[in-house]
Short mmCIF file of the C-alpha atoms (twelve columns), coordinates in Angstrom:
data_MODEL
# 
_entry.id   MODEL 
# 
loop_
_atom_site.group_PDB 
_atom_site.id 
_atom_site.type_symbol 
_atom_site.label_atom_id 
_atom_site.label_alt_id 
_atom_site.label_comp_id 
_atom_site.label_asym_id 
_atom_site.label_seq_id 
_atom_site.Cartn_x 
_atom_site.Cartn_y 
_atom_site.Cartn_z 
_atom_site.pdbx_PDB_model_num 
ATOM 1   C CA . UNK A 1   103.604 132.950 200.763 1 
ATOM 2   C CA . UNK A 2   104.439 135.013 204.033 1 
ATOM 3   C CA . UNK A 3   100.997 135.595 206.241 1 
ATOM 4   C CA . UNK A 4   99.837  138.988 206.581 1 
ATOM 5   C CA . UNK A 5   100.907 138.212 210.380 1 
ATOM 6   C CA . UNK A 6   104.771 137.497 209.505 1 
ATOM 7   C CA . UNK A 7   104.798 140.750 207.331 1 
ATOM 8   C CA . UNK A 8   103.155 142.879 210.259 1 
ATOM 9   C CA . UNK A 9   105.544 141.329 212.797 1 
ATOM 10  C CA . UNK A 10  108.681 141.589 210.538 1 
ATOM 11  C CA . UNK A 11  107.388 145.455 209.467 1 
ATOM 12  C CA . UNK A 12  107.078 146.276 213.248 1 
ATOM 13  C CA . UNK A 13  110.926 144.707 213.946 1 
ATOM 14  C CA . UNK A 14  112.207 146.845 211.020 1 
ATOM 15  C CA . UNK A 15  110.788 149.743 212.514 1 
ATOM 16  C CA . UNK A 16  111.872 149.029 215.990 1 
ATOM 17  C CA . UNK A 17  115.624 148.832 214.743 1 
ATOM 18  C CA . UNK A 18  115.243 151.960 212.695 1 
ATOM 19  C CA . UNK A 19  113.904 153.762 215.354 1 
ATOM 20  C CA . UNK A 20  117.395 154.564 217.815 1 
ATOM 21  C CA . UNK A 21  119.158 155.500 214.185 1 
ATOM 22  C CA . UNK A 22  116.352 158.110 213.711 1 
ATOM 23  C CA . UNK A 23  115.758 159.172 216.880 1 
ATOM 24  C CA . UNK A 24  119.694 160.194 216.473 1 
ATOM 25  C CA . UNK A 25  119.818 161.999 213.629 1 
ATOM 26  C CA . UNK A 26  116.629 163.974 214.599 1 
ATOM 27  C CA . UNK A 27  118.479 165.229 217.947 1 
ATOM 28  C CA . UNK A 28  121.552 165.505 216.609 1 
ATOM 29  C CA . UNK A 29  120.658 167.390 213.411 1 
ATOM 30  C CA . UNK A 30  118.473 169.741 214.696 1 
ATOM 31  C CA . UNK A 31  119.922 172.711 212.068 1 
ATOM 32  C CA . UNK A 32  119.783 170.057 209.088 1 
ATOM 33  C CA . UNK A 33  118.038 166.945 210.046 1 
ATOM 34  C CA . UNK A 34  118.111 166.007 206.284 1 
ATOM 35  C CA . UNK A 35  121.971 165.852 206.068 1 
ATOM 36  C CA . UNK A 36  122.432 163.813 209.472 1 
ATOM 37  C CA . UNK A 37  120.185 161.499 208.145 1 
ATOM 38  C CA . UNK A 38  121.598 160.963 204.604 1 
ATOM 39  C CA . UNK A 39  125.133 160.546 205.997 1 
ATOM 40  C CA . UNK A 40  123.558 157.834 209.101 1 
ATOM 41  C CA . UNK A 41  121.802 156.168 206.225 1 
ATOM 42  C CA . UNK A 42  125.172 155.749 204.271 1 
ATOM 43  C CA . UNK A 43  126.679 155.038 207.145 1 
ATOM 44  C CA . UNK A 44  124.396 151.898 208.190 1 
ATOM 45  C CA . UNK A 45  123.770 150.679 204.130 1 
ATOM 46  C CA . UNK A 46  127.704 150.469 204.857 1 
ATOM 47  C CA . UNK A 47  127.515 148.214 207.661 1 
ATOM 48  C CA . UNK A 48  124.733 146.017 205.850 1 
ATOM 49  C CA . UNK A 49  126.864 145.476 202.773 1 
ATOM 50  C CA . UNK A 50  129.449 144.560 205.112 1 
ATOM 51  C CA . UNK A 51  127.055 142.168 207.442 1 
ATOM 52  C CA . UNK A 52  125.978 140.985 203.573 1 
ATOM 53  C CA . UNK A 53  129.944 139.877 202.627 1 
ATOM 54  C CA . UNK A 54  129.844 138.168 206.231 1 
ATOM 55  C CA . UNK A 55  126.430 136.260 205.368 1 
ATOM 56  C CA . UNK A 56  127.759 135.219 201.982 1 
ATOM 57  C CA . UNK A 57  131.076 133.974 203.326 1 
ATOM 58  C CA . UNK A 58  129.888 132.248 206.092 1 
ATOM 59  C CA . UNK A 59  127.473 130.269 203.887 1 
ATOM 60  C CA . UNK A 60  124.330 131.354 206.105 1 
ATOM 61  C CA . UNK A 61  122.776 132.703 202.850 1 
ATOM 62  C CA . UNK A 62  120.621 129.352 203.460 1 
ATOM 63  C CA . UNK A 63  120.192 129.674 207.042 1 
ATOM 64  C CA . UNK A 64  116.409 130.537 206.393 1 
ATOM 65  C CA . UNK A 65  115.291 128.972 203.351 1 
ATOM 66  C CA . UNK A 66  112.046 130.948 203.036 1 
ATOM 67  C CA . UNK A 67  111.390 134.682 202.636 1 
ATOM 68  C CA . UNK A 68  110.690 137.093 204.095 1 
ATOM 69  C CA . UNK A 69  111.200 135.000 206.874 1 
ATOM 70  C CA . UNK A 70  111.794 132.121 209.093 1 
ATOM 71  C CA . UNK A 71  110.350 128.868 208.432 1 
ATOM 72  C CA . UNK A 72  107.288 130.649 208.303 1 
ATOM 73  C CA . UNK A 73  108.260 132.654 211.065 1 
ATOM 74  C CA . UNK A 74  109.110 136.382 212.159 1 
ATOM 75  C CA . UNK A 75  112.342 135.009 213.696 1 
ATOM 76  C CA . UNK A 76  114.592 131.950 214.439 1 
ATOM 77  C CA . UNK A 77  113.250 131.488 217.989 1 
ATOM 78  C CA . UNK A 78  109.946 130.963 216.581 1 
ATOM 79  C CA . UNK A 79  110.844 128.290 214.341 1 
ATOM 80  C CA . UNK A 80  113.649 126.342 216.789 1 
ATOM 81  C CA . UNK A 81  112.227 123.429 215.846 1 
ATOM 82  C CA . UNK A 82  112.494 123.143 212.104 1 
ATOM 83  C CA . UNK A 83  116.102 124.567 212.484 1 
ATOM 84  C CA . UNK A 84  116.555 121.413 214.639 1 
ATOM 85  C CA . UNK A 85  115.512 118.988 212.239 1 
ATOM 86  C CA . UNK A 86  117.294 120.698 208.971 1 
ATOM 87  C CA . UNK A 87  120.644 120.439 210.894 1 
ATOM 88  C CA . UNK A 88  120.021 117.206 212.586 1 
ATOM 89  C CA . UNK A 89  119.706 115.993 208.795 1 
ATOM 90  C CA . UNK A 90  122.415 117.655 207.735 1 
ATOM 91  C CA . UNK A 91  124.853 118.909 209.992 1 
ATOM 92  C CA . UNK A 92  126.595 120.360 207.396 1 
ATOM 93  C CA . UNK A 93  124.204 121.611 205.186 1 
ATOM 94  C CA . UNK A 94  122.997 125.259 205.388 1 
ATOM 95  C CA . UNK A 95  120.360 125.399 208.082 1 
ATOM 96  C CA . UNK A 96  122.198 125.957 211.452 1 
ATOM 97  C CA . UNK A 97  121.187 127.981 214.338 1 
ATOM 98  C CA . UNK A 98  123.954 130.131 213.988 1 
ATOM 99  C CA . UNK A 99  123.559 130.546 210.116 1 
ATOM 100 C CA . UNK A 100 119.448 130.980 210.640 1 
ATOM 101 C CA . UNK A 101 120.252 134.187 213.141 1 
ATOM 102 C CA . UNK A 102 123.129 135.279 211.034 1 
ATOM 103 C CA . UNK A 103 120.571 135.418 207.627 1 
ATOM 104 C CA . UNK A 104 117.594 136.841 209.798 1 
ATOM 105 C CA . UNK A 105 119.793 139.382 211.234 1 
ATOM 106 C CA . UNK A 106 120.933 140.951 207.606 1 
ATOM 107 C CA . UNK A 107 117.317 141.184 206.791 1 
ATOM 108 C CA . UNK A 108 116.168 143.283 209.908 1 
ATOM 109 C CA . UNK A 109 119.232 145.207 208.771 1 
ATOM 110 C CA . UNK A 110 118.196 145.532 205.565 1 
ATOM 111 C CA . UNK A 111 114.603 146.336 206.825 1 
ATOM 112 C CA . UNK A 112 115.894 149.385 209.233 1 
ATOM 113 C CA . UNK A 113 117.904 150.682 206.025 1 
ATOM 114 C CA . UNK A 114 114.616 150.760 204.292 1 
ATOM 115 C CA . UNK A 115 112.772 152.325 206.767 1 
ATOM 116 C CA . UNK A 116 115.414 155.149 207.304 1 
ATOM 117 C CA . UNK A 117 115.209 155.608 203.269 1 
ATOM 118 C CA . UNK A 118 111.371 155.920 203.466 1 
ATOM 119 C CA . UNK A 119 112.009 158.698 206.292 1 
ATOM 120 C CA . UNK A 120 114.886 160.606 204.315 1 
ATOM 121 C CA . UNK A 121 112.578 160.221 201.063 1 
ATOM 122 C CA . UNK A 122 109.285 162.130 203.085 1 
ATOM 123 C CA . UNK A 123 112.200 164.003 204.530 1 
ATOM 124 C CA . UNK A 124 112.995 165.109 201.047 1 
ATOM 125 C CA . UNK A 125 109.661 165.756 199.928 1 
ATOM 126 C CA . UNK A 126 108.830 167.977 203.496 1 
ATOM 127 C CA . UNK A 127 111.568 170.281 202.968 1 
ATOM 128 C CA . UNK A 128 112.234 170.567 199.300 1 
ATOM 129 C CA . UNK A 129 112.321 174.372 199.108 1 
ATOM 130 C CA . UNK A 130 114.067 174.842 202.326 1 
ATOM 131 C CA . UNK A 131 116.626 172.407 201.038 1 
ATOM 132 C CA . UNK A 132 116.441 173.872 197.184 1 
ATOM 133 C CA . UNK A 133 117.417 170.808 195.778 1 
ATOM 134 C CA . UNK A 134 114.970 168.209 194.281 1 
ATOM 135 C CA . UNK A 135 112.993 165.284 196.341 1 
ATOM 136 C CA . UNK A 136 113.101 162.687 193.439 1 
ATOM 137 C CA . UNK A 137 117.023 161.321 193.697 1 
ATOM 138 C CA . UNK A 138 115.663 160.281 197.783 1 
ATOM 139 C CA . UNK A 139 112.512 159.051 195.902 1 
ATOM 140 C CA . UNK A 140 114.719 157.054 193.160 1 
ATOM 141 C CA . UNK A 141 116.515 155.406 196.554 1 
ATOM 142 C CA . UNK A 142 113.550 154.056 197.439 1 
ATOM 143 C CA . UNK A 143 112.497 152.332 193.924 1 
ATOM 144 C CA . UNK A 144 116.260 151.086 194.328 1 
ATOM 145 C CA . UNK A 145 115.781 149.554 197.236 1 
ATOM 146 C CA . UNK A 146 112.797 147.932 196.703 1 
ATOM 147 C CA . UNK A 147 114.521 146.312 193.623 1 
ATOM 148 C CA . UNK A 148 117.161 145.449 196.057 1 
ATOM 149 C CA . UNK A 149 114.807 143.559 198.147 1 
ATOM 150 C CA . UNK A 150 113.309 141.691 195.393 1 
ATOM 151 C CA . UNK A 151 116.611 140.450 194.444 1 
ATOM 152 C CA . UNK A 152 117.058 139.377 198.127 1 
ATOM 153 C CA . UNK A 153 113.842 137.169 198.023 1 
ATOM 154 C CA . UNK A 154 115.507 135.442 194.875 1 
ATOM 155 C CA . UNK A 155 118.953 135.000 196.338 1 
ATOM 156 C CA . UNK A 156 116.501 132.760 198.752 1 
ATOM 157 C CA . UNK A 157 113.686 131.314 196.662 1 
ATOM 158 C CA . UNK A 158 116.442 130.441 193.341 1 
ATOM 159 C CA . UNK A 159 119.129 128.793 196.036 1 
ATOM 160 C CA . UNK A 160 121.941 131.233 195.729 1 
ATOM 161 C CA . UNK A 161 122.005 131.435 191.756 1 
ATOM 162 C CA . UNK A 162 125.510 132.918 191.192 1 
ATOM 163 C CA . UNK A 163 124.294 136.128 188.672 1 
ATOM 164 C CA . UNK A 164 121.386 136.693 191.061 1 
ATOM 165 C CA . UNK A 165 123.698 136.932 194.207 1 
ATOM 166 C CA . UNK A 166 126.008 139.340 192.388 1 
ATOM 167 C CA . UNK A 167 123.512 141.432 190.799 1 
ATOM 168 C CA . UNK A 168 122.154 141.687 194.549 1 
ATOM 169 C CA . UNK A 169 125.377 142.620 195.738 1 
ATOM 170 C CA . UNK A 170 125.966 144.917 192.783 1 
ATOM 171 C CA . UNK A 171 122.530 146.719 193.420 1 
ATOM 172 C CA . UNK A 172 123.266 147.042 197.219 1 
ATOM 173 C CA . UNK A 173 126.604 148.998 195.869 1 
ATOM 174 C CA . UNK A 174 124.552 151.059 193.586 1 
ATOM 175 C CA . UNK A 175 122.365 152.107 196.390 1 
ATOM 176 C CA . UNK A 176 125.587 152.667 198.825 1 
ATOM 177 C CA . UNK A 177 127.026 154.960 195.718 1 
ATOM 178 C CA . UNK A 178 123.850 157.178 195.108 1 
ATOM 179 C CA . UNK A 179 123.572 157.481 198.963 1 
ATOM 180 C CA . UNK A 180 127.324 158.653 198.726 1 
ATOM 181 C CA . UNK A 181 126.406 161.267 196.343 1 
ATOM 182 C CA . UNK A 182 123.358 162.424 198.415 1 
ATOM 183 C CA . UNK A 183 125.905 163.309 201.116 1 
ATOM 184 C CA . UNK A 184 128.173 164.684 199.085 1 
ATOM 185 C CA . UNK A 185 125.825 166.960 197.303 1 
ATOM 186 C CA . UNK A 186 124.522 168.102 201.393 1 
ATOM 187 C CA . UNK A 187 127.493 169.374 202.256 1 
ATOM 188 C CA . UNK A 188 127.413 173.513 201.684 1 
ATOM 189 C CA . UNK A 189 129.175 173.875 198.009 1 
ATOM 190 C CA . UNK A 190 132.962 174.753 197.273 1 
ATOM 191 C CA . UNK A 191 133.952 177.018 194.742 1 
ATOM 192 C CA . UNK A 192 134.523 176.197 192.011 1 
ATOM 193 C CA . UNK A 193 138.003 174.326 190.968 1 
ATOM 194 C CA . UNK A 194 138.765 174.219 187.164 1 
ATOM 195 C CA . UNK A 195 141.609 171.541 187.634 1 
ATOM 196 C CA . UNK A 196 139.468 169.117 189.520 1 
ATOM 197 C CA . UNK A 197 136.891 169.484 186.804 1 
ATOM 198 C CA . UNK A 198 139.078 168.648 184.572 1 
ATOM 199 C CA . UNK A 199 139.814 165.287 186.094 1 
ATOM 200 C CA . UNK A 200 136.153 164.341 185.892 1 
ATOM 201 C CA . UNK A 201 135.990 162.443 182.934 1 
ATOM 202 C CA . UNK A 202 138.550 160.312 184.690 1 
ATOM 203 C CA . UNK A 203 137.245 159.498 187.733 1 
ATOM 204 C CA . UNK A 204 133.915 158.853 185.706 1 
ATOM 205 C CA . UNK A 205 135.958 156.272 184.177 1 
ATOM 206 C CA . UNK A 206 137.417 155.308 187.433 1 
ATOM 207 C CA . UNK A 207 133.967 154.135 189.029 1 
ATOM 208 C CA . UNK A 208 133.505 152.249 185.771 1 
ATOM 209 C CA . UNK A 209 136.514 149.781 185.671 1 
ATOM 210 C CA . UNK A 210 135.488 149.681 189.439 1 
ATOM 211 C CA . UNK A 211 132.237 148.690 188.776 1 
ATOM 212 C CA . UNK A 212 133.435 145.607 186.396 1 
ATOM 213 C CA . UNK A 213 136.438 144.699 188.971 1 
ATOM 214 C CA . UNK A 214 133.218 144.413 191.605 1 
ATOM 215 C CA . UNK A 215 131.246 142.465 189.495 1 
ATOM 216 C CA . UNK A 216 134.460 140.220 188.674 1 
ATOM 217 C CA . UNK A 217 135.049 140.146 192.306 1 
ATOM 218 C CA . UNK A 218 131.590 139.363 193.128 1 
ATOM 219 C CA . UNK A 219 131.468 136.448 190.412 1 
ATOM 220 C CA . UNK A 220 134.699 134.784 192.254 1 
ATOM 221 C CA . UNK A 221 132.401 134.753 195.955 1 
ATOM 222 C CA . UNK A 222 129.108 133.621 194.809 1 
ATOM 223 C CA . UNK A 223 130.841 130.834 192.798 1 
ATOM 224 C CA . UNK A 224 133.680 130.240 195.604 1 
ATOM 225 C CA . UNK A 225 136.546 130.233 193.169 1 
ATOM 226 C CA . UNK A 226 138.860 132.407 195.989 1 
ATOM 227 C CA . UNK A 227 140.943 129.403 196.181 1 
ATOM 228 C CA . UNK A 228 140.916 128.023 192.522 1 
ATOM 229 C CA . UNK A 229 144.274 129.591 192.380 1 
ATOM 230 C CA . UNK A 230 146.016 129.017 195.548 1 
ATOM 231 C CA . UNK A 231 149.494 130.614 194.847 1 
ATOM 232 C CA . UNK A 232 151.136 134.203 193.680 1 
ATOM 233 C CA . UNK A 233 151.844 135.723 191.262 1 
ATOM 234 C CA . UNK A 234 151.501 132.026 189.290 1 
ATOM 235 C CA . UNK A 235 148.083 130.598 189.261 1 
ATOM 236 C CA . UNK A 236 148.703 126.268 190.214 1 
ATOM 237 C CA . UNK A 237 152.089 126.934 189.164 1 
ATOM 238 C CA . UNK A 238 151.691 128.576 185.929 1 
ATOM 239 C CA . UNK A 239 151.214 132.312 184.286 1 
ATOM 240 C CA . UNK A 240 148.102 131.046 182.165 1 
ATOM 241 C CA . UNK A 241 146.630 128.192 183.879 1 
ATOM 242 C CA . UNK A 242 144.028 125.709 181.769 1 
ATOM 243 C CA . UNK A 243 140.622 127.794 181.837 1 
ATOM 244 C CA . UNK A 244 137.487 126.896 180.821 1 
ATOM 245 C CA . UNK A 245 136.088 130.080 180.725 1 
ATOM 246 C CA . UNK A 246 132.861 129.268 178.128 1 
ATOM 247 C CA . UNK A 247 131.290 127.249 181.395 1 
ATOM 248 C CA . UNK A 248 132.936 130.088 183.786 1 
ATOM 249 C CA . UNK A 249 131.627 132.568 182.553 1 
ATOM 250 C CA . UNK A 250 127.625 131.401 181.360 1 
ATOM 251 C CA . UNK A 251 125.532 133.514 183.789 1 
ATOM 252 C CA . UNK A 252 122.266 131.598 183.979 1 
ATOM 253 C CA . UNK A 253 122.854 128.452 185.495 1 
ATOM 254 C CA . UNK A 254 122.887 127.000 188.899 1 
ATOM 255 C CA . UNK A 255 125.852 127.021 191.810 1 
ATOM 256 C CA . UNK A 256 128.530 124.622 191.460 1 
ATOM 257 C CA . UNK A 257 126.919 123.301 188.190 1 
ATOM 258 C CA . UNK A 258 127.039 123.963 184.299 1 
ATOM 259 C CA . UNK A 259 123.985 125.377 182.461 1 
ATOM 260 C CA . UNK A 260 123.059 121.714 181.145 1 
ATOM 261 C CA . UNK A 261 123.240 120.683 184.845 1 
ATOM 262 C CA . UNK A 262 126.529 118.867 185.092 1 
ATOM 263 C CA . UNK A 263 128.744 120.071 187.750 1 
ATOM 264 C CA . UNK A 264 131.038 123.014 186.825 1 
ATOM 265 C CA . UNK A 265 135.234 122.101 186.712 1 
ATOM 266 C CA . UNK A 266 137.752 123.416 188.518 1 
ATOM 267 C CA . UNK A 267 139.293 125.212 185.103 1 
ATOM 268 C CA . UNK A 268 135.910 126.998 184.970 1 
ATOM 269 C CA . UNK A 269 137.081 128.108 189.075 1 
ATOM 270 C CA . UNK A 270 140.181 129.050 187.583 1 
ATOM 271 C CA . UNK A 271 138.862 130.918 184.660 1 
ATOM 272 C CA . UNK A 272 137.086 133.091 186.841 1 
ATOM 273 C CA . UNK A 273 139.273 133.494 189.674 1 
ATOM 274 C CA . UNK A 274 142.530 134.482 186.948 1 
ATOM 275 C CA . UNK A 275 140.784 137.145 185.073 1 
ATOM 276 C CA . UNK A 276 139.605 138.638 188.953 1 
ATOM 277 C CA . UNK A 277 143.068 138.831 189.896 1 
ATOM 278 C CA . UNK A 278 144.250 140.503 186.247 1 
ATOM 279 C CA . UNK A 279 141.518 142.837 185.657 1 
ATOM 280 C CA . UNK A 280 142.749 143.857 189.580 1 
ATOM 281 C CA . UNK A 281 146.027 144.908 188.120 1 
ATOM 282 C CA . UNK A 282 144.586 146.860 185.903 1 
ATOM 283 C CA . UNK A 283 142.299 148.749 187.875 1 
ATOM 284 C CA . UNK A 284 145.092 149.113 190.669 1 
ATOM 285 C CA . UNK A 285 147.457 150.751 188.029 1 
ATOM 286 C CA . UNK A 286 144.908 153.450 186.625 1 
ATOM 287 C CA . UNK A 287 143.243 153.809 190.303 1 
ATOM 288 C CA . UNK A 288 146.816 154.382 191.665 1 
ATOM 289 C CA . UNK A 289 147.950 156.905 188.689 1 
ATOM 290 C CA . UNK A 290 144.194 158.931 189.635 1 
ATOM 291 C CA . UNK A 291 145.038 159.174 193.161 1 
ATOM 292 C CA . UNK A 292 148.449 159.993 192.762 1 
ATOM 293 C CA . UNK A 293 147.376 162.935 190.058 1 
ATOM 294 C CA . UNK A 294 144.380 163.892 191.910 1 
ATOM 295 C CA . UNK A 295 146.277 164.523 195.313 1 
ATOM 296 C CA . UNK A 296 148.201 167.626 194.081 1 
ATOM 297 C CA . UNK A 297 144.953 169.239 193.511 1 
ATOM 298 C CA . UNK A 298 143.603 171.258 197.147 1 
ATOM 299 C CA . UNK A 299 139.825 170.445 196.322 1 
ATOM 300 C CA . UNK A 300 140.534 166.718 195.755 1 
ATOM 301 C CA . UNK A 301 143.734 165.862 197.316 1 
ATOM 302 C CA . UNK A 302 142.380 164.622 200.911 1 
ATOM 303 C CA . UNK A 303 139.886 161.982 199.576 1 
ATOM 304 C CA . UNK A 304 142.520 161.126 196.650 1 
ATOM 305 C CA . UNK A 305 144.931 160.118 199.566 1 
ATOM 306 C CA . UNK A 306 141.980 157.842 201.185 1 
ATOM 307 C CA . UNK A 307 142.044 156.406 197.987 1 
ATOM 308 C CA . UNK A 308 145.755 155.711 198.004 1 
ATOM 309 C CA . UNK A 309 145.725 153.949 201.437 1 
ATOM 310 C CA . UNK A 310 142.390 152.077 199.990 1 
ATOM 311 C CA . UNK A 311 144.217 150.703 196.796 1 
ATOM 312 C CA . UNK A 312 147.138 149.151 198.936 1 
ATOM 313 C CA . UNK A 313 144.725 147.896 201.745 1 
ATOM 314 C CA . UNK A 314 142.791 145.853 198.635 1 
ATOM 315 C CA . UNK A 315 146.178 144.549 197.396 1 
ATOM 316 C CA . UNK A 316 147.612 143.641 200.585 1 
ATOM 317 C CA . UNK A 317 143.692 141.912 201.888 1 
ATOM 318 C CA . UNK A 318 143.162 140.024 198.310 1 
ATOM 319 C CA . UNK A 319 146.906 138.732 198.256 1 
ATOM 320 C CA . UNK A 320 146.264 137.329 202.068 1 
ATOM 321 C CA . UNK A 321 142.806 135.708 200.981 1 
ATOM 322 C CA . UNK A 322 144.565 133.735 198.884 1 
ATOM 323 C CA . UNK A 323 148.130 132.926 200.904 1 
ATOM 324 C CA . UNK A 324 146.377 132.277 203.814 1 
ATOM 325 C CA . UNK A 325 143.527 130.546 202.099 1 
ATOM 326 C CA . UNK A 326 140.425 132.812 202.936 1 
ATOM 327 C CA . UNK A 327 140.297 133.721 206.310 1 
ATOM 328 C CA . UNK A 328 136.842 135.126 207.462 1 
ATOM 329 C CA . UNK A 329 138.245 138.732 209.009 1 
ATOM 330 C CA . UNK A 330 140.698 139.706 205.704 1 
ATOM 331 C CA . UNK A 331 137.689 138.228 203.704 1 
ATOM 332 C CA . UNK A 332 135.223 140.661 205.254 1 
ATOM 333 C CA . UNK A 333 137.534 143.470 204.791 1 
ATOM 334 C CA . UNK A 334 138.302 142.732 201.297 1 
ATOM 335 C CA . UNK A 335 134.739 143.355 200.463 1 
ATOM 336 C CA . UNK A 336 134.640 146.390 202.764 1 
ATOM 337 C CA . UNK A 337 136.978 147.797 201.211 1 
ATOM 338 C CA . UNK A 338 135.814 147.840 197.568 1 
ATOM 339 C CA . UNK A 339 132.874 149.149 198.879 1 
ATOM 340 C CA . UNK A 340 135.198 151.962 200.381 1 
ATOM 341 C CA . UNK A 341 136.737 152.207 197.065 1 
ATOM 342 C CA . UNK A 342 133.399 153.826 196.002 1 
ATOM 343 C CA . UNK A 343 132.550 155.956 198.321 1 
ATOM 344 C CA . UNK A 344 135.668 157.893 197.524 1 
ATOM 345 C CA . UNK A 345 135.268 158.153 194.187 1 
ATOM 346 C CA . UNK A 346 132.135 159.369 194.392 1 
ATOM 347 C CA . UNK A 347 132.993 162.063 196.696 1 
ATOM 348 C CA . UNK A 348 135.483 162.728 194.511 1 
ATOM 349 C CA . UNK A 349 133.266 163.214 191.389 1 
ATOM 350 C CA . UNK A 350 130.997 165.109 193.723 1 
ATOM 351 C CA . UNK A 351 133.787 167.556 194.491 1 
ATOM 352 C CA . UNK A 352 135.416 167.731 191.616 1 
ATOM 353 C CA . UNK A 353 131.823 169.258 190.292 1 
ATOM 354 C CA . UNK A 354 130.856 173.426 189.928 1 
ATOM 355 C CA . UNK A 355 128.578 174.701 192.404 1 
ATOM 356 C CA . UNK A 356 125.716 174.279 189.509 1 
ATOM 357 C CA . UNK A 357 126.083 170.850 189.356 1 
ATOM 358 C CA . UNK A 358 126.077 169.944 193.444 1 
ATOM 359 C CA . UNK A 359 123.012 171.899 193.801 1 
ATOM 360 C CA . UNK A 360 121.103 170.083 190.578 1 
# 
């Protein structure tokens, strides 16, 4: 258990770091402090699922085997010397100094993000009839992101448990979505468009294939199955490789290993990796048909071109994780960019609403 010191010390570092972020928006939106701070919030939880993606593929989600922090501590420096003796007995095990800072440093991010939510949340609360829209979405961010947290501790404490690391990343994503909406729902309403509402429905169902491809996409990191397949368009040679997909695919068990403990085969890898890569090609087609629909339309057609340029970044960075066998940068944008992928279709459900709906 963390000592009431460690939380105070971690609290007051989370607050430190949240402080130049809302010291900005407060300047800079003097006429609507609410809507700076929404759009620097989804702006930073951003960055942090991006810093996440870098922690994850660096292998540093070990670098502090404790939680909330260090060894014990409020901060690598504090506990050099236990850092010291993990490495020294396994150099290539989990605990280095570089992967300690690299962990530490996504939960201080993590912390400022929740201390900017807390502030948009009283924000909310403060100003509800100036703003005329209702407090408890800002509130619901902050019940999110408590959950989120929680599911951070257990990414520690249950040793990188594949379904807990993607349900982690999948509930940061969920938190970067409603945050997208907030914004979205901010900015002074259009009038209404009749054609983009009719195109709701399927950009509805456009977040919801990309929800599964994430998940799918998440399952290939936290099991490290990027490479199970290491050519393209063939998988090891072949259009339907040998799967195993009962062991692939069984949620509660531990990394690397099957559910009865033995450790999981290289079909299961493939099994994952394969249906990642053809569930992409689905998602691609209808994604690509959506923004290419959605871009003669005036209310929707900037964000529907985003998502265009979006769709052929993910090709191009998925195809090059896997031709030039995971490289750290294309990696990193990979995962950027589904969360990208997101955004814009959320502001594109957002403003493809009436002005009834955006002010709900």
């Amino acid at each position: 258990m963390a000592s009431d010191l460690q939380w105070l010390q971690l609290a007051l570092t989370g607050l430190m770091i949240a402080a130049l972020p809302l010291s900005y928006a407060w300047v800079k939106g003097r006429r609507n402090r609410y809507r700076q701070l929404v759009w620097l919030t989804l702006f930073l939880t951003f960055d942090l699922i991006l810093f996440g993606g870098f922690t994850r593929l660096t292998d540093s989600g070990l670098g502090c085997p404790d939680w909330p922090g260090c060894y014990g501590t409020a901060n690598p420096s504090l506990a050099h010397a236990s850092i010291h003796a993990a490495e020294a007995l396994m150099p290539s095990g989990p605990v280095t100094w570089a992967k300690a800072w690299i962990e530490m440093i996504h939960r201080y991010l993590a912390m400022m993000v929740g201390v900017l939510i807390i502030a948009l949340m009283g924000l909310a609360w403060f100003k509800r009839r100036e703003l005329r829209q209702s407090p408890w979405p800002a509130t619901a961010l902050l019940v999110l992101v408590c959950v989120q947290g929680a599911f951070g501790a257990w990414t520690v404490t249950l040793k990188l448990q594949p379904v807990i690391v993607t349900l982690h990343l999948l509930l940061g994503l969920t938190l970067l979505g409603a945050l997208a909406w907030l914004a979205a729902r901010s900015q002074p309403a259009a009038s209404h468009d009749a054609a983009a509402s009719r195109l709701r429905p399927w950009i509805m169902l456009g977040i919801v294939l990309l929800a599964v491809q994430i998940a799918l996409g998440g399952w290939v990191s936290t099991n490290y199955a990027v490479l199970a397949c290491t050519d393209f368009p063939l998988c090891n040679g072949q259009l339907i490789p040998t799967m195993d997909f009962r062991h692939g695919f069984t949620l509660w068990r531990a990394l690397g290993k099957t559910a009865s403990g033995a450790l999981l085969s290289h079909d299961a890898l493939v099994a994952i990796h394969w249906t990642h890569r053809v569930f992409a090609f689905v998602v691609i087609a209808y994604l690509g048909w959506l923004g290419l629909r959605a871009r003669h339309n005036l209310t929707l057609s900037r964000p529907a071109l985003v998502l265009l340029a979006l769709i052929a970044l993910q090709f191009a960075s998925g195809l090059s994780n896997i031709l030039l066998q995971w490289p750290l940068p294309i990696a990193v944008v990979h995962n950027g960019g589904a969360a990208a992928l997101l955004v814009t279709l959320v502001f594109m459900l957002a403003r493809s609403g009436s002005d009834a709906s955006r002010r709900a």
